[in-house]
C-alpha positions as a printed NumPy array, in Angstrom:
array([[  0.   ,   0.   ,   0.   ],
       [  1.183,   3.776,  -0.739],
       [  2.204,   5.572,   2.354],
       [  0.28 ,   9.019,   1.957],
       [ -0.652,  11.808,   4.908],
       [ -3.979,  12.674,   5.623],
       [ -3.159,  16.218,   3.327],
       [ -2.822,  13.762,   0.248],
       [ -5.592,  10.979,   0.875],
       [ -8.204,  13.59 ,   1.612],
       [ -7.154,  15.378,  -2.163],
       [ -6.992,  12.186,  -3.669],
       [-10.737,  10.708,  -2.109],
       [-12.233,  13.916,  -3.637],
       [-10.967,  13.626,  -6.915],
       [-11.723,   9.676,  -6.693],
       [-15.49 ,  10.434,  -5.972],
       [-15.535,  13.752,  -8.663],
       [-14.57 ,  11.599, -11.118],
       [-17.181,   9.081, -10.008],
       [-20.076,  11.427,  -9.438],
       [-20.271,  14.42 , -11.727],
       [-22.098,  16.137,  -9.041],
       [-19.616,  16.529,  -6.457],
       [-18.097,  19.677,  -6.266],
       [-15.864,  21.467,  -3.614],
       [-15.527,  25.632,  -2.647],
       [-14.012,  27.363,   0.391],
       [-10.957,  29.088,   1.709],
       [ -7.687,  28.639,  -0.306],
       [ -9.119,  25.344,  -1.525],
       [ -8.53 ,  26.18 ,  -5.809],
       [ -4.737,  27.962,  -4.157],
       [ -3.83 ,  24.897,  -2.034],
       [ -5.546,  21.963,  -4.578],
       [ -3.852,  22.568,  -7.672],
       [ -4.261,  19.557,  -9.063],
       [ -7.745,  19.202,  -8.367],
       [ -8.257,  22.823, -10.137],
       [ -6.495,  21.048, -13.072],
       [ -7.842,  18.47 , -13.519],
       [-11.702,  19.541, -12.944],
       [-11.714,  23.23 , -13.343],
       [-13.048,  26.437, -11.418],
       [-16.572,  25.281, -11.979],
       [-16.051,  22.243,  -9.311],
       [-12.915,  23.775,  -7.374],
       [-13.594,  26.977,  -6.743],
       [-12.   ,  29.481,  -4.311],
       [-14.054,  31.771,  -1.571],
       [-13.732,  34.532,   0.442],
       [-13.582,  34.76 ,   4.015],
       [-16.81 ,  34.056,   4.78 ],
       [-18.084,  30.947,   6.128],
       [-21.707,  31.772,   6.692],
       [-21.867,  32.335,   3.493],
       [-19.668,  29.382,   2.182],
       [-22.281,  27.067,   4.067],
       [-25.664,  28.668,   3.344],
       [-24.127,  28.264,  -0.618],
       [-23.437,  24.618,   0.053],
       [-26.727,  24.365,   1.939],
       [-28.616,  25.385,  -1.006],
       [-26.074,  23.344,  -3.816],
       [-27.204,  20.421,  -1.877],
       [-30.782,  21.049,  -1.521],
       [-30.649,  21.371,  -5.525],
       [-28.896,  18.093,  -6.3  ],
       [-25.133,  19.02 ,  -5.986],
       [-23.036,  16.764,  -3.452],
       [-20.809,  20.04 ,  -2.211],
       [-17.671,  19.599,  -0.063],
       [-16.701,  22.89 ,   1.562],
       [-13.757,  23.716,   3.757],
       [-13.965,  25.811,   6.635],
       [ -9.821,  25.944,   7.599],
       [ -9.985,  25.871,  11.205],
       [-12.801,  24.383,  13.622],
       [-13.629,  27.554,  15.584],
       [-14.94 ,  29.21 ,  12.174],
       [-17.578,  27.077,  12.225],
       [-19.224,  29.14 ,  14.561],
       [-20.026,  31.485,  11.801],
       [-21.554,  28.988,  10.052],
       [-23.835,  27.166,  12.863],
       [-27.522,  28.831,  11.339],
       [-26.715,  27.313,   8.143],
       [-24.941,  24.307,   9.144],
       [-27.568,  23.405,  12.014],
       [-30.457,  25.151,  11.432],
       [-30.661,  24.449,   8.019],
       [-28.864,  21.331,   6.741],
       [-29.298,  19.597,  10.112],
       [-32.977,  19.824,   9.864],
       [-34.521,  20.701,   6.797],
       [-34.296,  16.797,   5.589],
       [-37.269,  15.78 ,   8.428],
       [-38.745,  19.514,   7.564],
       [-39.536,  18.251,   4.036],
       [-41.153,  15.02 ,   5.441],
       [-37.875,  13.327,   4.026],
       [-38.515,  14.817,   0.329],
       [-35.25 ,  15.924,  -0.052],
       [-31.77 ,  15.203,   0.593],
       [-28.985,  17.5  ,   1.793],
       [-25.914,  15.63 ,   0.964],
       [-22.981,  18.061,   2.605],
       [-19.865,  17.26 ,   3.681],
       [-17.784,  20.357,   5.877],
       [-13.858,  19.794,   6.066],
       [-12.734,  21.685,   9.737],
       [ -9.246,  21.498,  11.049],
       [ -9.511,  20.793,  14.735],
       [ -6.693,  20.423,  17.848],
       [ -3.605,  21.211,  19.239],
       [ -0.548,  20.864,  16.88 ],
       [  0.578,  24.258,  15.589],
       [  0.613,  26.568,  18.074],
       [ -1.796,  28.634,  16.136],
       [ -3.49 ,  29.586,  19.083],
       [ -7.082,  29.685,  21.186],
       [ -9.104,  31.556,  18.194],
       [ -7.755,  28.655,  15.633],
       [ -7.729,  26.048,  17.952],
       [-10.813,  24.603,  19.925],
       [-12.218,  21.004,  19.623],
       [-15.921,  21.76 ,  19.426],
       [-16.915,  18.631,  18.033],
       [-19.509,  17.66 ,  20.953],
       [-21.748,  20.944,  19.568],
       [-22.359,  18.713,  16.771],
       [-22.678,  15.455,  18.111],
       [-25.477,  17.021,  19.924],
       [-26.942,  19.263,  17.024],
       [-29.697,  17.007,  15.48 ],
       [-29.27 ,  15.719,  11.675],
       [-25.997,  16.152,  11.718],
       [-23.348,  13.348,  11.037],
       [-19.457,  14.198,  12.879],
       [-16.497,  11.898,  11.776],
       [-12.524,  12.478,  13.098],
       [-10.214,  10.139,  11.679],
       [ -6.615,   9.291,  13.421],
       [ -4.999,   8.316,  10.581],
       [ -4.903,   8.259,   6.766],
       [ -6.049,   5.284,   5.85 ],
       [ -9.126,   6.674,   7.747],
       [ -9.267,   9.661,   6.04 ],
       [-10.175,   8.572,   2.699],
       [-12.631,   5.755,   3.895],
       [-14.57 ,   7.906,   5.796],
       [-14.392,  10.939,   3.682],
       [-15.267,   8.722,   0.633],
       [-18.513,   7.387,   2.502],
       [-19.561,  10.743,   3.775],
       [-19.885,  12.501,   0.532],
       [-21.962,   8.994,  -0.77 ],
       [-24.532,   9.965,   2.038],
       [-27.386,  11.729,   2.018],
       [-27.044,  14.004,   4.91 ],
       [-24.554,  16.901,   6.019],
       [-21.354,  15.624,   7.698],
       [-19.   ,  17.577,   9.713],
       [-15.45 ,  16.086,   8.452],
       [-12.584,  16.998,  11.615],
       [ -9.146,  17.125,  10.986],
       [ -6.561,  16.624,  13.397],
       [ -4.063,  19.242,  12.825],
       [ -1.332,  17.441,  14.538],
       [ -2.381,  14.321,  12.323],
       [ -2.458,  16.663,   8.685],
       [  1.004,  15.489,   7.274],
       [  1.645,  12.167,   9.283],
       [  2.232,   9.49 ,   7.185],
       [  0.826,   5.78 ,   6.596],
       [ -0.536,   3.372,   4.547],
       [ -3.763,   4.023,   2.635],
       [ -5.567,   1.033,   0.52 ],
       [ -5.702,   2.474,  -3.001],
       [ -8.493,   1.994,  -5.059],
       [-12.319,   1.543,  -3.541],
       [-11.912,   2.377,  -0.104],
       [-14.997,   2.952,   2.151],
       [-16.125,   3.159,   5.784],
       [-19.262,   2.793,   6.767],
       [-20.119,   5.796,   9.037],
       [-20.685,   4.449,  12.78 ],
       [-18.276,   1.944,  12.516],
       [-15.523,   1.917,  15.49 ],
       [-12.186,   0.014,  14.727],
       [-10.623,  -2.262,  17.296],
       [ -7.141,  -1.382,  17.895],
       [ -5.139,  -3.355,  20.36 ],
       [ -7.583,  -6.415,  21.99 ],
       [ -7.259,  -6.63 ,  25.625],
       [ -9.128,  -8.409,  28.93 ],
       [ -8.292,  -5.784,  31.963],
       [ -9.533,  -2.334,  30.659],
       [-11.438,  -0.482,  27.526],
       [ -9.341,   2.877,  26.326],
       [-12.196,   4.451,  23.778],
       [-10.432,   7.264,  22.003],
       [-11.01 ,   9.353,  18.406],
       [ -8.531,  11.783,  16.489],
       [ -4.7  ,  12.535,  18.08 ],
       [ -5.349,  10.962,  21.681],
       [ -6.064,   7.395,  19.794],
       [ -2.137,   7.108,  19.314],
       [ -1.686,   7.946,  23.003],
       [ -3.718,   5.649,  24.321],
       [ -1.93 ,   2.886,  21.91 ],
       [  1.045,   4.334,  23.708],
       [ -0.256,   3.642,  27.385],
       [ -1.39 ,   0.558,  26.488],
       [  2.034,  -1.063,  25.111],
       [  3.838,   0.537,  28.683],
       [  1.024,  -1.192,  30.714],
       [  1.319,  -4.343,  28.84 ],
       [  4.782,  -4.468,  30.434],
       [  3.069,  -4.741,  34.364],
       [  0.719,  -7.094,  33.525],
       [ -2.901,  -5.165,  32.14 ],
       [ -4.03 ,  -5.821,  28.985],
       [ -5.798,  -2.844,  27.36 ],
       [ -7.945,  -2.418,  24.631],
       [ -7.814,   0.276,  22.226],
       [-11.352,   1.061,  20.254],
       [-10.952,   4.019,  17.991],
       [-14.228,   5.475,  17.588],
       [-13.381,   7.076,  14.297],
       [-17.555,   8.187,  13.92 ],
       [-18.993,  10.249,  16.749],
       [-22.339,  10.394,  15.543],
       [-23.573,   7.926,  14.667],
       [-21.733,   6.237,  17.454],
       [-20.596,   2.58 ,  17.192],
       [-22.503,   1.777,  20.95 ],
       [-22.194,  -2.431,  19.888],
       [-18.607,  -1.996,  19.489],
       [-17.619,  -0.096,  23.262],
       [-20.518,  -2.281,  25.493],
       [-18.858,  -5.425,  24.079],
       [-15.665,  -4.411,  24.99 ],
       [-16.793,  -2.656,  28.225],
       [-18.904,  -6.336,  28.89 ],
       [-14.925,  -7.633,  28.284],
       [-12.886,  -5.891,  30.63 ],
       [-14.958,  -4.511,  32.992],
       [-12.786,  -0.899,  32.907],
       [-13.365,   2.13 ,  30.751],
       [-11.344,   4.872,  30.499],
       [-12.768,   7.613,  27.854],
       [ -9.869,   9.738,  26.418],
       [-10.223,  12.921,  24.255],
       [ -8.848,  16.101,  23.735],
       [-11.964,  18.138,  23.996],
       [-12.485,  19.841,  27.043],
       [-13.576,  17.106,  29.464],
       [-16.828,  19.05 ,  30.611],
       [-20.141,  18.005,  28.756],
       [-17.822,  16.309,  26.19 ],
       [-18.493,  12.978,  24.415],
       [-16.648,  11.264,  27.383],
       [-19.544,  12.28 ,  29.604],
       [-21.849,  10.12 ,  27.207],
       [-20.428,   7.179,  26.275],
       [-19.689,   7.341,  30.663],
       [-23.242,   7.292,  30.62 ],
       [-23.838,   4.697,  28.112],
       [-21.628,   2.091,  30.14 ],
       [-23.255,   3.221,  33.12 ],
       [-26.712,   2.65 ,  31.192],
       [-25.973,  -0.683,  29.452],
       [-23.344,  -2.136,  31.462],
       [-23.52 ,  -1.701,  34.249],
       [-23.065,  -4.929,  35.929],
       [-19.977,  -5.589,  33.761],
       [-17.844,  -2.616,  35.657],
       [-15.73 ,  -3.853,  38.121],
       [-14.333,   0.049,  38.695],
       [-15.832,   3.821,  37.971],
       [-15.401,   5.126,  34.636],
       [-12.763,   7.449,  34.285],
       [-12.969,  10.645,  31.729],
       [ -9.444,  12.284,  30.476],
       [-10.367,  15.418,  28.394],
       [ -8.493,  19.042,  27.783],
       [ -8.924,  21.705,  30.492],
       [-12.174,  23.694,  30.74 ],
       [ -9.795,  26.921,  29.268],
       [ -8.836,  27.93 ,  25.743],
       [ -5.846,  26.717,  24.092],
       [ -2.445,  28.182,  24.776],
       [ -0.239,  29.791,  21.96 ],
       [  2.381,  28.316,  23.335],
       [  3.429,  25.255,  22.04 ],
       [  5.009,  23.515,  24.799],
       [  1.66 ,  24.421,  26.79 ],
       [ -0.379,  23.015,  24.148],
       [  1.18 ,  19.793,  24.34 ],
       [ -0.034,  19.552,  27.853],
       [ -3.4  ,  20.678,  27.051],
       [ -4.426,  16.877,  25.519],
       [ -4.068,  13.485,  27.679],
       [ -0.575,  12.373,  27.747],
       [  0.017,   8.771,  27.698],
       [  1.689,   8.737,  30.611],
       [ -1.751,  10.33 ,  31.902],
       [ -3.444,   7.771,  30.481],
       [ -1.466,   5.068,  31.87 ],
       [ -1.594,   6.273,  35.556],
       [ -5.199,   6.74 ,  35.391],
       [ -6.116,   2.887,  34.461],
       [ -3.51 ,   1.939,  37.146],
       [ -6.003,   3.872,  39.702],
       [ -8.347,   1.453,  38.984],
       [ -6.865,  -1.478,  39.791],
       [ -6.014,  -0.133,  43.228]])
């Protein structure tokens, strides 16, 4: 298999799924600038460059979709999106059951989320959880590339608007990616690292961290298991209560801020379903309830480390 970043497979599963579907298209900031080859090869009709203006980007790709067009739009960074949440939520999120399911608002929205270039608190915010929760609205975050284009792929197949995050720290680090056909099916967690003596459920940047703890607490004797969620919504439940059912641990790792985040549910959904599986509380690491530093040594500490990780499933076997 090629080894590719998550830069390359996302440019090459949009011009894999333009060439398969005339009515894909994709606009936004710096998109025609930084895709030259896609400009090439399908012109400014289907590549086309914006300004600054994301409300306006998304009530455009809003409407594209609500005509027929299968529009992928990128926003740059995450915290932009807030300019586009009327659009985004009140509009693509819901105007699907508003039409009594008449039409179809196939959308996909490309976001650049996390810690990883000290670009600091206004271009760096994991708000993912504000769409997890916004109704109608499908919310993917790969961890690697491979990831990328299979669940990039399947969300511009589907029928309904799909918030796309991107791990900046993730962007240009390399691995293998299947070439040809690759899909995900959306909701689909992937099982990591198998293990009897505790559940690590992770998504994005933290997912390689909590591969990390779990090969340094292999070496004392616990046996973790690694489920990378990879879809928040819809959320692979099967996949975590059978593990959870397994081990009888969870620990819930993210870099979001820890309060109301999606730790707090999928706490609640062990609590809920599995309850008489846990042999321990679940534990929740998230970010700090505090915008991102500048700073990049500070950012660094702003997600769970894997040495956090580690020392909080050792405080449950205590």
């Amino acid at each position: 298999m090629p080894i590719q970043t998550p830069y390359e497979t996302i440019a090459a599963a949009i011009a894999e799924e333009m060439r398969r579907d005339p009515t894909v298209l994709m606009f936004g900031e710096g998109v025609a600038t930084k895709r030259h080859d896609l400009l090439s090869e399908f012109g400014s009709a289907r590549i086309r460059n914006t300004p600054l203006a994301e409300a306006i980007i998304a009530g455009t790709a809003v409407g594209a979709a609500a005509s027929g067009l299968r529009p992928v739009i990128d926003l740059l960074f995450a915290p932009f999106l807030c300019y586009a949440m009327d659009p985004l939520v009140n509009s693509a999120g819901k105007l699907r059951f508003l039409s009594g399911g008449q039409f179809s608002f196939p959308l996909v929205t490309l976001a650049m989320t996390g810690s990883g270039w000290g670009v600091g608190a206004q271009h760096n915010h994991n708000n993912e959880a504000w769409f997890v929760h916004s109704p109608g609205i499908k919310v993917v975050m790969p961890s690697n590339a491979a990831d990328c284009k299979g669940l990039l792929k399947a969300a511009i197949r589907d029928d309904n608007p799909v918030l796309f995050f991107i791990d900046l720290a993730l962007l240009h680090q390399p691995g293998e990616v299947p070439e040809g056909e690759h899909l995900l099916a959306l909701g689909t967690a992937a099982t990591l690292r198998s293990g009897t003596d505790v559940t690590l459920v992770s998504y994005g940047k933290t997912v390689g961290n909590c591969l990390a703890a779990a090969t340094t607490l292999a070496t004392i004797g616990i046996a973790a298991e690694v489920i990378d969620l990879r879809s928040l919504k819809p959320l692979d439940e099967d996949a975590i209560l059978a593990s959870v059912r397994k081990t009888g641990r969870l620990v819930v790792v993210h870099e979001a801020a820890r309060m109301a985040g999606l730790g707090a549910e999928i706490a609640a959904l062990a609590a809920e379903k599995a309850f008489a599986a846990l042999r321990a509380p679940v534990l929740r690491l998230g970010g700090p309830d505090a915008p991102a530093a500048a700073s990049f040594p500070l950012e660094q500490a702003y997600a769970p480390s894997a040495a956090a990780i580690g020392a909080a499933v050792q405080s449950l076997f205590r």
